[in-house]
N, CA, C and O atoms as a Tinker XYZ file with bonds, in Angstrom:
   396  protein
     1  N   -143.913000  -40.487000 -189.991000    73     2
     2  CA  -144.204000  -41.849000 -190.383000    64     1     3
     3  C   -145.716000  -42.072000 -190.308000    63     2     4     5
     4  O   -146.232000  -41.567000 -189.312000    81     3
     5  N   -146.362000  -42.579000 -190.963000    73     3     6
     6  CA  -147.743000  -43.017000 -191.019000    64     5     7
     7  C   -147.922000  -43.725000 -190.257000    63     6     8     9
     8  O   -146.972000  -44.459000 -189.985000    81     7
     9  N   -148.816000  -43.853000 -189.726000    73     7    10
    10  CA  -149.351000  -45.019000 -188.647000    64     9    11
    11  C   -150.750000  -45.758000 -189.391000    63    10    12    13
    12  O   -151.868000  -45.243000 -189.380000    81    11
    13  N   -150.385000  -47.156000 -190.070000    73    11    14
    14  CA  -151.301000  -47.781000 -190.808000    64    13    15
    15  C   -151.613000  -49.015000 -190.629000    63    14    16    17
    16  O   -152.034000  -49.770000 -191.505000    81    15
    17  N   -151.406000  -49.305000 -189.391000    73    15    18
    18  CA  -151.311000  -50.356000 -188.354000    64    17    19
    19  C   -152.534000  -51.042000 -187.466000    63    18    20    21
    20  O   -153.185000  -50.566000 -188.396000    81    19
    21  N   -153.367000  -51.604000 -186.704000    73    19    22
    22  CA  -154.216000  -51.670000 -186.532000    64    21    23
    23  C   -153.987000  -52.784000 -185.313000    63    22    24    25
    24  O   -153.818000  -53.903000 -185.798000    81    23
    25  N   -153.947000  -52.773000 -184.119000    73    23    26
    26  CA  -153.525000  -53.579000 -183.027000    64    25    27
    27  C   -154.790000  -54.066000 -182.539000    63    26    28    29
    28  O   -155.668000  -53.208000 -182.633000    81    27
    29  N   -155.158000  -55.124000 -182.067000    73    27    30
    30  CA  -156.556000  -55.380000 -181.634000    64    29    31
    31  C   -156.223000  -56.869000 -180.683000    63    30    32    33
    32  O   -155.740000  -57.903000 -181.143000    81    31
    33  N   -156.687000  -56.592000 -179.071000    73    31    34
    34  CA  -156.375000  -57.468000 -178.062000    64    33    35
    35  C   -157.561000  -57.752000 -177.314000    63    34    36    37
    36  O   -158.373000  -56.851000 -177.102000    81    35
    37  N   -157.786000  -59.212000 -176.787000    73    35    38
    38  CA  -159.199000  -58.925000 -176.153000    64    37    39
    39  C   -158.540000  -59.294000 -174.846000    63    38    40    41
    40  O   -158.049000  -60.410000 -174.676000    81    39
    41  N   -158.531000  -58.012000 -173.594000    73    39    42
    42  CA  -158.535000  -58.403000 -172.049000    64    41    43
    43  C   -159.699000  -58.186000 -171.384000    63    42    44    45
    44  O   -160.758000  -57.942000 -171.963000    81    43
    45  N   -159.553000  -58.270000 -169.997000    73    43    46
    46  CA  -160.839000  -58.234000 -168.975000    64    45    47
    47  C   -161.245000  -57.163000 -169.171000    63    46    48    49
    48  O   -160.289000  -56.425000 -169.409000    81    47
    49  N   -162.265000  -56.591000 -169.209000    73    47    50
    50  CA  -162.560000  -55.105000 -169.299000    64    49    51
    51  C   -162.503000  -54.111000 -167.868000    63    50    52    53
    52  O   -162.577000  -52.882000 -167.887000    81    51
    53  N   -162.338000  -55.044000 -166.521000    73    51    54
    54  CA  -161.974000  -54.232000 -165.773000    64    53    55
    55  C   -160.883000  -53.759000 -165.604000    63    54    56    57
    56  O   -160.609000  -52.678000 -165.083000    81    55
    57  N   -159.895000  -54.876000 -166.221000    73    55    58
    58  CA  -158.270000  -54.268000 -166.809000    64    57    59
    59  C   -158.122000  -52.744000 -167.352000    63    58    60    61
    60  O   -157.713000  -51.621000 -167.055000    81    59
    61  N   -158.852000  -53.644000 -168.525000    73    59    62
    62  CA  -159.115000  -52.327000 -169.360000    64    61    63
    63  C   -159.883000  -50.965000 -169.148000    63    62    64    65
    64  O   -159.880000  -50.127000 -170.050000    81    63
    65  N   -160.411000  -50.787000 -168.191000    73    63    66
    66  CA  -161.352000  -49.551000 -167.616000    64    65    67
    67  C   -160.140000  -48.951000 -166.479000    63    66    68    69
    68  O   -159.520000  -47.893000 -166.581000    81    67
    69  N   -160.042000  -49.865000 -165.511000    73    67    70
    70  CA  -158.658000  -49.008000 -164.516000    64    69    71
    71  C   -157.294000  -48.641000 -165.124000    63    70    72    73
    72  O   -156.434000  -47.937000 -164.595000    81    71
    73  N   -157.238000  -49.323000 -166.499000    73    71    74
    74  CA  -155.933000  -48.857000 -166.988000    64    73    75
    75  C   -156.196000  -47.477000 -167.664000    63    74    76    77
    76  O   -155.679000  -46.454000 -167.214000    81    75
    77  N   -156.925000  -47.474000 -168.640000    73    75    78
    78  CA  -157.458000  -45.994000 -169.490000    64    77    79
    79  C   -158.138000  -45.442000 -168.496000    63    78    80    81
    80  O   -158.315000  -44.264000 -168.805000    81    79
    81  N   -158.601000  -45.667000 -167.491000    73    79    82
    82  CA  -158.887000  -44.407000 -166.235000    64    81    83
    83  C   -157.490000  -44.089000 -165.812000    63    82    84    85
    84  O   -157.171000  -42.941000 -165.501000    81    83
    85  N   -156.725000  -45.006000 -165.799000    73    83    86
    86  CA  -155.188000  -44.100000 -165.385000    64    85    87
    87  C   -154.584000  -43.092000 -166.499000    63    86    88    89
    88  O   -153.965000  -42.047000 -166.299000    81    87
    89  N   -154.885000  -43.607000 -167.546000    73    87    90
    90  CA  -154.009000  -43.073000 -168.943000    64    89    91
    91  C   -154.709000  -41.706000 -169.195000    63    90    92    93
    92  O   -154.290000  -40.623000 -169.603000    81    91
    93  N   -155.676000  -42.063000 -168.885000    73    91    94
    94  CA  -157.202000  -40.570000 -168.762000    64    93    95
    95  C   -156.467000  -39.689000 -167.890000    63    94    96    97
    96  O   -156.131000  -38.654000 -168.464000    81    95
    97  N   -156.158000  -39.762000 -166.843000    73    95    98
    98  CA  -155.855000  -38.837000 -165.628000    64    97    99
    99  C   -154.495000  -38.698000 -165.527000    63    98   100   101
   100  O   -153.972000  -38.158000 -164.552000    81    99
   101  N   -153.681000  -39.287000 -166.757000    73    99   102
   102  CA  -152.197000  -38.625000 -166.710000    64   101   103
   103  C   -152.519000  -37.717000 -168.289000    63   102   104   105
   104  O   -151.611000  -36.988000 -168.690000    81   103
   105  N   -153.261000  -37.772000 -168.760000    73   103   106
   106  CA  -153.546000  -37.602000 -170.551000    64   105   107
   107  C   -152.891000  -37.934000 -171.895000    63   106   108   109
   108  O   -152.908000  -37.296000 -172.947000    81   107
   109  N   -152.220000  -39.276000 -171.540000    73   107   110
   110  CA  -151.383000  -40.615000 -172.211000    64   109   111
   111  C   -152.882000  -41.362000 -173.298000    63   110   112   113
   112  O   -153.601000  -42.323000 -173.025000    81   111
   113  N   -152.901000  -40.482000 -174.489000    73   111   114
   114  CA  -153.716000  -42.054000 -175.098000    64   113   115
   115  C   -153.423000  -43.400000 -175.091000    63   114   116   117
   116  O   -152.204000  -43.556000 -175.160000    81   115
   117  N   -154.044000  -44.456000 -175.035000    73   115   118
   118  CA  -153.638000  -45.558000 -175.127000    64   117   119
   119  C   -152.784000  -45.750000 -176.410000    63   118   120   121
   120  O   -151.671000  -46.275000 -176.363000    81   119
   121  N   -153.249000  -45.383000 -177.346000    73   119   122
   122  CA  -152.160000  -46.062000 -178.992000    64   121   123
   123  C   -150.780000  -45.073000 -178.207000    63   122   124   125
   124  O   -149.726000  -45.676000 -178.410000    81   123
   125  N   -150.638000  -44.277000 -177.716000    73   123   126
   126  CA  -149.084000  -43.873000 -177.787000    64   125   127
   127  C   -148.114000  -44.715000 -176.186000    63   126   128   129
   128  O   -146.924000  -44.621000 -175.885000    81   127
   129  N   -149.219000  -45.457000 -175.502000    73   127   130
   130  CA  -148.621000  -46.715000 -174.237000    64   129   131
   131  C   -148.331000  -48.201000 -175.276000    63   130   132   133
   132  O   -147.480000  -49.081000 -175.150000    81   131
   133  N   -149.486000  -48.013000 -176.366000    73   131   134
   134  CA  -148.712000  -49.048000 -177.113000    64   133   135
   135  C   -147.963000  -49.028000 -177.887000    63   134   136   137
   136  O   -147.427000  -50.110000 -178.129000    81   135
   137  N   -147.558000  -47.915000 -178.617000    73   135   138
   138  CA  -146.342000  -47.594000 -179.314000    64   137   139
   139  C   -145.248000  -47.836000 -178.844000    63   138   140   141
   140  O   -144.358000  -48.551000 -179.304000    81   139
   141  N   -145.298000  -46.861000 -177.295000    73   139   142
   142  CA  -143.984000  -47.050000 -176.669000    64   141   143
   143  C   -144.145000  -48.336000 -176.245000    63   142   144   145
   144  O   -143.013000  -48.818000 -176.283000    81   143
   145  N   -144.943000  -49.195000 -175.848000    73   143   146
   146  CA  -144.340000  -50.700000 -175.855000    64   145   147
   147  C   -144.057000  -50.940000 -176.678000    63   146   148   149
   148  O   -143.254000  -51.754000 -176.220000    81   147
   149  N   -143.912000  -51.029000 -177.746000    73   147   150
   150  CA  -143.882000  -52.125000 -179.071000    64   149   151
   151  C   -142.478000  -51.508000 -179.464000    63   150   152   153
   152  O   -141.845000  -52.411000 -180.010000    81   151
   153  N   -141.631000  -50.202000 -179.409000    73   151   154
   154  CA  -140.775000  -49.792000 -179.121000    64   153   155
   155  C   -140.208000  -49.840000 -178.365000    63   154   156   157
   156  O   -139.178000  -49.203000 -178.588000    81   155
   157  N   -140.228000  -50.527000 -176.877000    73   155   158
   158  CA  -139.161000  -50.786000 -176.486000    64   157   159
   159  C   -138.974000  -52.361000 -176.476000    63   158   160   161
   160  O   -137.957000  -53.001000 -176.209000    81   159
   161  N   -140.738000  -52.988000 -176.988000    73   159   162
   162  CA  -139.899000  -54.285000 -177.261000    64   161   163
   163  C   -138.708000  -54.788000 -178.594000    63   162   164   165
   164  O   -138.198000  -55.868000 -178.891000    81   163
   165  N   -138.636000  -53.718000 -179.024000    73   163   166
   166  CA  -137.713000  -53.480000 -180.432000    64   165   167
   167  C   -136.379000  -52.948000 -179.557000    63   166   168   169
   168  O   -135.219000  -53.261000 -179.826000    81   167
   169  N   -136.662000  -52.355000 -178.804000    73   167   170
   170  CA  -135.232000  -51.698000 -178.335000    64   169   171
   171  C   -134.315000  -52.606000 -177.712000    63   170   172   173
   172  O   -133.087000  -52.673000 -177.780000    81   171
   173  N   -135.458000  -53.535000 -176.870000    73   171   174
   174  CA  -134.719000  -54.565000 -175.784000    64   173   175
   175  C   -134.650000  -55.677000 -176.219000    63   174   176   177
   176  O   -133.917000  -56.437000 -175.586000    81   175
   177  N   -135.132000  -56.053000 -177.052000    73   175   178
   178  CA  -135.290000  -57.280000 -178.125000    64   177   179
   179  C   -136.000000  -58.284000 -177.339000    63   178   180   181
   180  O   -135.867000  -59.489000 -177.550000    81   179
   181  N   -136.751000  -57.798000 -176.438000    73   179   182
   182  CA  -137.676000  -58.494000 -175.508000    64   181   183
   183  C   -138.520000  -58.208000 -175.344000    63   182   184   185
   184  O   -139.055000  -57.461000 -176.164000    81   183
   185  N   -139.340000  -58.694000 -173.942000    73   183   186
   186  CA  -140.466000  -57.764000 -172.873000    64   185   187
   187  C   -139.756000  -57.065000 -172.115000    63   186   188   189
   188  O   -139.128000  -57.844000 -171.398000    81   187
   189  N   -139.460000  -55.820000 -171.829000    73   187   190
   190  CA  -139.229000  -54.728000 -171.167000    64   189   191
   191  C   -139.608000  -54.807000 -170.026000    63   190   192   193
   192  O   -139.779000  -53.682000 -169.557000    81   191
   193  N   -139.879000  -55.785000 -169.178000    73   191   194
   194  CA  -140.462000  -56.207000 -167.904000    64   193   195
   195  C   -139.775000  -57.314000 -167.593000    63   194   196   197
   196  O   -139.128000  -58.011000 -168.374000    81   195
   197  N   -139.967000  -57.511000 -166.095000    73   195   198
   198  CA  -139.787000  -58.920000 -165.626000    64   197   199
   199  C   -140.853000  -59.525000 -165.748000    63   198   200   201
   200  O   -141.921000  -58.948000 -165.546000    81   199
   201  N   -140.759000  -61.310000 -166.238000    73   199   202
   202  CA  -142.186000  -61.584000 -166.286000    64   201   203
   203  C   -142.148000  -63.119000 -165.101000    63   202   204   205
   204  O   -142.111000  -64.328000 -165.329000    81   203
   205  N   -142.168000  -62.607000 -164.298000    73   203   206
   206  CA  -141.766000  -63.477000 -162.904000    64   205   207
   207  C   -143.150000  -64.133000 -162.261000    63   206   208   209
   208  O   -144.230000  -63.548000 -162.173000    81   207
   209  N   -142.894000  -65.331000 -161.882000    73   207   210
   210  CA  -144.315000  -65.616000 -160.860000    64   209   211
   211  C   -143.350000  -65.053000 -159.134000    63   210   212   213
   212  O   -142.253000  -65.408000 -158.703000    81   211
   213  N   -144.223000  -64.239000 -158.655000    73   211   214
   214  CA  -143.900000  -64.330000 -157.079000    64   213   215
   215  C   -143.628000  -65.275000 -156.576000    63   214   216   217
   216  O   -144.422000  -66.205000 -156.718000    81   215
   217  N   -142.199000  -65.538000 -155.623000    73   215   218
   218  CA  -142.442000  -66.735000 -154.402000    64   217   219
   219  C   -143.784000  -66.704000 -153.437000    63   218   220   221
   220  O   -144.401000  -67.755000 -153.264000    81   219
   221  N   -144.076000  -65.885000 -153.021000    73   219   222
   222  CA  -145.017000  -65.354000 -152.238000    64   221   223
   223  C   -146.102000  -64.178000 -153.089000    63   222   224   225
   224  O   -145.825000  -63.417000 -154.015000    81   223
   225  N   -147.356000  -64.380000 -152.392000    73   223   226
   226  CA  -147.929000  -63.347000 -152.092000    64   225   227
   227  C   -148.001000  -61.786000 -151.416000    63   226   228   229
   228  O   -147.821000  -62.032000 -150.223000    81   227
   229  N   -148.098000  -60.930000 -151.486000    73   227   230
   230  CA  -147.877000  -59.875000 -150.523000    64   229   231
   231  C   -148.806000  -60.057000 -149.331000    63   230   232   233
   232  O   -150.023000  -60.236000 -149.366000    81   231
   233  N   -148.019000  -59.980000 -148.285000    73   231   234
   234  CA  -148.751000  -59.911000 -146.722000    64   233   235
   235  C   -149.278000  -58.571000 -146.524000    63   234   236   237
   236  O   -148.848000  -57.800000 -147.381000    81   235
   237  N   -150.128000  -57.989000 -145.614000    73   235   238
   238  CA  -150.265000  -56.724000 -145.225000    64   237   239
   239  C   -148.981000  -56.425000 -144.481000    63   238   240   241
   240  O   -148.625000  -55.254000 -144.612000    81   239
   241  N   -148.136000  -57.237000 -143.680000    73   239   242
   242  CA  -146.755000  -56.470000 -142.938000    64   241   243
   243  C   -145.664000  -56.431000 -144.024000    63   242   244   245
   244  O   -144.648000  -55.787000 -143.762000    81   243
   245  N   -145.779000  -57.149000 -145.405000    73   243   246
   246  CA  -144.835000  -56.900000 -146.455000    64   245   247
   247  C   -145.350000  -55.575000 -147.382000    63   246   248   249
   248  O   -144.633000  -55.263000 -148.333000    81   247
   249  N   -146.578000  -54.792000 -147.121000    73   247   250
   250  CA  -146.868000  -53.701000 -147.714000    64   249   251
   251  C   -146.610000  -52.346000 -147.026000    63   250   252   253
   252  O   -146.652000  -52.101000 -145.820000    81   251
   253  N   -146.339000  -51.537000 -148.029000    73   251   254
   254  CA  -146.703000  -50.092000 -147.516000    64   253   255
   255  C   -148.340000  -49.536000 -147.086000    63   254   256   257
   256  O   -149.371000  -50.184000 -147.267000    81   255
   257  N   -148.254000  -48.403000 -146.582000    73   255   258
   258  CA  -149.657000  -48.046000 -146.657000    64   257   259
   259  C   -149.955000  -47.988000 -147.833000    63   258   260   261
   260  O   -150.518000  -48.968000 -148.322000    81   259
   261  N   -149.639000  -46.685000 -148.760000    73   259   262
   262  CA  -149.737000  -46.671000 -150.342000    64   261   263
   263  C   -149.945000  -48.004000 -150.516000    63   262   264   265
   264  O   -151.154000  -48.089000 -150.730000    81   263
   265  N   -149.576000  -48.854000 -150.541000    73   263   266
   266  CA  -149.322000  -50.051000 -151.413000    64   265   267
   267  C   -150.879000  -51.040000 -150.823000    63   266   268   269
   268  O   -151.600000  -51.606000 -151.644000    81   267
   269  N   -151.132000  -51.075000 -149.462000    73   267   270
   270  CA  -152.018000  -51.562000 -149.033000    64   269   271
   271  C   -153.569000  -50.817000 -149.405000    63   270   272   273
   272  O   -154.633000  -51.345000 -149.729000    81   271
   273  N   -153.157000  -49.205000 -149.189000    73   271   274
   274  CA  -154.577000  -48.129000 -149.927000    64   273   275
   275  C   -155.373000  -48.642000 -151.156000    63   274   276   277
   276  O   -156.561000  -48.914000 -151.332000    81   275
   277  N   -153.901000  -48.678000 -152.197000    73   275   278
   278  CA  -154.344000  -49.286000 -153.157000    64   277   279
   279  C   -155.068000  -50.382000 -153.790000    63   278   280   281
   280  O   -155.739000  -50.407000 -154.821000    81   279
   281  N   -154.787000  -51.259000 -152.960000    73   279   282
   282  CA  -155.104000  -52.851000 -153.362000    64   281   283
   283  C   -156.658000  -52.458000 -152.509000    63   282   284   285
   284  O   -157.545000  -52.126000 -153.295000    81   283
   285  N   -157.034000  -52.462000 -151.133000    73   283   286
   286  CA  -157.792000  -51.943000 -150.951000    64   285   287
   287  C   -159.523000  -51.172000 -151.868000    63   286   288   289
   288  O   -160.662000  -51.560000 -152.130000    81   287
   289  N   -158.520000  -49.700000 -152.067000    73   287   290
   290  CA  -159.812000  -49.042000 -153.171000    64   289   291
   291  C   -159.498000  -49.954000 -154.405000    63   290   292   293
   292  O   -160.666000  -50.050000 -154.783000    81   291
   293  N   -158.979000  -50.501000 -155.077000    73   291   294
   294  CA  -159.256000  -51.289000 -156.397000    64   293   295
   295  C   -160.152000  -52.317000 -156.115000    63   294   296   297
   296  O   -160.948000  -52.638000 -156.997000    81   295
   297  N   -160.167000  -53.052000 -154.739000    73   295   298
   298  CA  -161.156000  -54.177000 -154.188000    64   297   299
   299  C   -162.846000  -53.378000 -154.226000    63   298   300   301
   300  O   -163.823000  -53.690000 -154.907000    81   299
   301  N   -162.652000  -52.089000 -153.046000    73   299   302
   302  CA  -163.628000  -51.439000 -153.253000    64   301   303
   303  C   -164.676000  -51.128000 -154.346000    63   302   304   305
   304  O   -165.903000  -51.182000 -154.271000    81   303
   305  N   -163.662000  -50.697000 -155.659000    73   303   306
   306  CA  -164.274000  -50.499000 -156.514000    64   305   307
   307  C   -164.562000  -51.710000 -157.362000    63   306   308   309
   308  O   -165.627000  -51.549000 -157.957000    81   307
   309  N   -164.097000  -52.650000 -157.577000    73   307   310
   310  CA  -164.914000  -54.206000 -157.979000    64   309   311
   311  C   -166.174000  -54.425000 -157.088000    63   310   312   313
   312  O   -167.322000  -54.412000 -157.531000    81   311
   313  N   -165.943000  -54.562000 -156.198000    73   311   314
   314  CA  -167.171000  -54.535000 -155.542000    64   313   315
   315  C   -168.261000  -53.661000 -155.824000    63   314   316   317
   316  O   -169.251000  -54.203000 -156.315000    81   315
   317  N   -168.293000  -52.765000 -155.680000    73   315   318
   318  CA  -169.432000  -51.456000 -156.175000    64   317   319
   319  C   -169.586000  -51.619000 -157.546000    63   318   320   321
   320  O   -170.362000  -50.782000 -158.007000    81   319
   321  N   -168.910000  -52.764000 -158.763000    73   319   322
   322  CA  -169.382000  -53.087000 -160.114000    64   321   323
   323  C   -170.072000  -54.492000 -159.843000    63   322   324   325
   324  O   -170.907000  -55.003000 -160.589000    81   323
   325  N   -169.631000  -54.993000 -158.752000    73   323   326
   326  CA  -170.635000  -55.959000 -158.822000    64   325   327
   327  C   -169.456000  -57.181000 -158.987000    63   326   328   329
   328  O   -169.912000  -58.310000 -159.171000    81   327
   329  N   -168.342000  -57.072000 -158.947000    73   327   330
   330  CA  -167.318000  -58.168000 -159.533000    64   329   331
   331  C   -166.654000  -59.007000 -158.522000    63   330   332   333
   332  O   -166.714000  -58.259000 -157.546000    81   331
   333  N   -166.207000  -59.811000 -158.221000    73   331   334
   334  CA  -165.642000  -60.732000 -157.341000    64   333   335
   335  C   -166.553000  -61.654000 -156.600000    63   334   336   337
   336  O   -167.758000  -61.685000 -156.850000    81   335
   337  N   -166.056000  -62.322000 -155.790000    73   335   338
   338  CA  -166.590000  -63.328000 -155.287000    64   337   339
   339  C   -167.664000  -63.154000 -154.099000    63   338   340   341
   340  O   -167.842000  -61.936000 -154.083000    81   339
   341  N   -168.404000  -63.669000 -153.185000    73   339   342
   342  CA  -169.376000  -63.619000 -152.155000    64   341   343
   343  C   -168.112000  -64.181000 -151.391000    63   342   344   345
   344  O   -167.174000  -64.681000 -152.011000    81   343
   345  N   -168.135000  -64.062000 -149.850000    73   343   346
   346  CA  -167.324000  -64.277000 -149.243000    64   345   347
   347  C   -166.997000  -66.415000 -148.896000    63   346   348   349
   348  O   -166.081000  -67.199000 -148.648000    81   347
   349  N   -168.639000  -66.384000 -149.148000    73   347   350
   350  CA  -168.885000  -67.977000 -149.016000    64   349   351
   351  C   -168.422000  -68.613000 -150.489000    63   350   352   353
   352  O   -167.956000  -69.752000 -150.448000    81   351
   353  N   -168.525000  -67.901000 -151.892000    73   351   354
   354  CA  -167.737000  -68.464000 -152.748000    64   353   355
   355  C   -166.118000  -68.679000 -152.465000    63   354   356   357
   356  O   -165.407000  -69.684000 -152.491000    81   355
   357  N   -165.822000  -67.096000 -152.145000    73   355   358
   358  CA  -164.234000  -67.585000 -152.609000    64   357   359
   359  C   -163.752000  -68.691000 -150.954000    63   358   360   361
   360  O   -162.790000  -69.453000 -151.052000    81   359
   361  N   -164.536000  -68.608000 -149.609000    73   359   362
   362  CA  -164.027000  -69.553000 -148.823000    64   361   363
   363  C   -164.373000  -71.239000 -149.657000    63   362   364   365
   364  O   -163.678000  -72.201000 -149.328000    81   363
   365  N   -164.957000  -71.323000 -150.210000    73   363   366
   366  CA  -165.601000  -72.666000 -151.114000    64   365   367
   367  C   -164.325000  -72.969000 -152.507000    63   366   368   369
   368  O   -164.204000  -74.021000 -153.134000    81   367
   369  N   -163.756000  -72.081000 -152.634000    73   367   370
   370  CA  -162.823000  -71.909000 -153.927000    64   369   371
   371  C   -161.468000  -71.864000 -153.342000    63   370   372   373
   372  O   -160.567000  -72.037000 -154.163000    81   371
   373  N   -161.031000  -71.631000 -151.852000    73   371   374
   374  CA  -160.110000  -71.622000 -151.145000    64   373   375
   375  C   -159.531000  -72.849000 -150.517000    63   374   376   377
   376  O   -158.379000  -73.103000 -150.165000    81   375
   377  N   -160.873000  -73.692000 -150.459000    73   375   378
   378  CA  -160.700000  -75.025000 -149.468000    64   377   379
   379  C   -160.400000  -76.343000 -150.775000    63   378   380   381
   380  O   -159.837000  -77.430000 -150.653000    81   379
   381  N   -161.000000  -75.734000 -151.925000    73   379   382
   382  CA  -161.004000  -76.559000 -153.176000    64   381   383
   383  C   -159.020000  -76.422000 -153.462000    63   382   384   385
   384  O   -158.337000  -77.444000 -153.529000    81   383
   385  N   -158.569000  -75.384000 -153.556000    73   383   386
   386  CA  -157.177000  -75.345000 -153.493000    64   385   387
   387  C   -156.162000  -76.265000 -152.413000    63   386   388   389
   388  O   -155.205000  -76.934000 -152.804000    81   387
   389  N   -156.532000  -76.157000 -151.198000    73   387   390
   390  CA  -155.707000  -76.524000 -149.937000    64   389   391
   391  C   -156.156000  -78.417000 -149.995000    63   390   392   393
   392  O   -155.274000  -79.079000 -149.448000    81   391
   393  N   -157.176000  -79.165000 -150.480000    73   391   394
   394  CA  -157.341000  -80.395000 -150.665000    64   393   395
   395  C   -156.494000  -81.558000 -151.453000    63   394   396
   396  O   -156.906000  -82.718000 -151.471000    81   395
């Protein structure tokens, strides 16, 4: 079948950099993660996902290690790009919520 198609999405680009660094290091191009989505949203006649808001947040005693490692080095590495908040922003962006 030809592929004459042309998909074009604008996300965060740090999305987009940790995701194709994953797809990189399994050797998954991206057009064949969107194929198979777009195929199984044909298969399931849906989103192939749950698309749920959490009751909760994850706690550190509701995580695994793995699970805590992770969240962790992904913080790490925002940080070392320069991305997220100063600690005095997000406490300033925290108290703006709880008011």
């Amino acid at each position: 079948m030809i592929k004459d198609s042309t998909v074009s999405a604008r996300v965060q680009s740090d999305i987009k950099y940790e995701a194709e660094e994953i797809l990189q290091k399994l050797g998954i191009p991206v057009s064949v993660v969107i194929n198979s989505l777009y195929r199984q949203i044909i298969f399931k006649h849906g989103v192939p996902f749950s698309l749920t808001v959490p009751v909760s947040l994850p706690t550190l005693d509701s995580m695994t290690k793995a699970e805590f490692d992770t969240q962790m080095e992904h913080s790490y590495e925002q940080s070392k790009r320069g991305e997220g908040l100063s600690a005095a922003e997000f406490f300033d962006e925290l108290e703006g919520t709880i008011q």
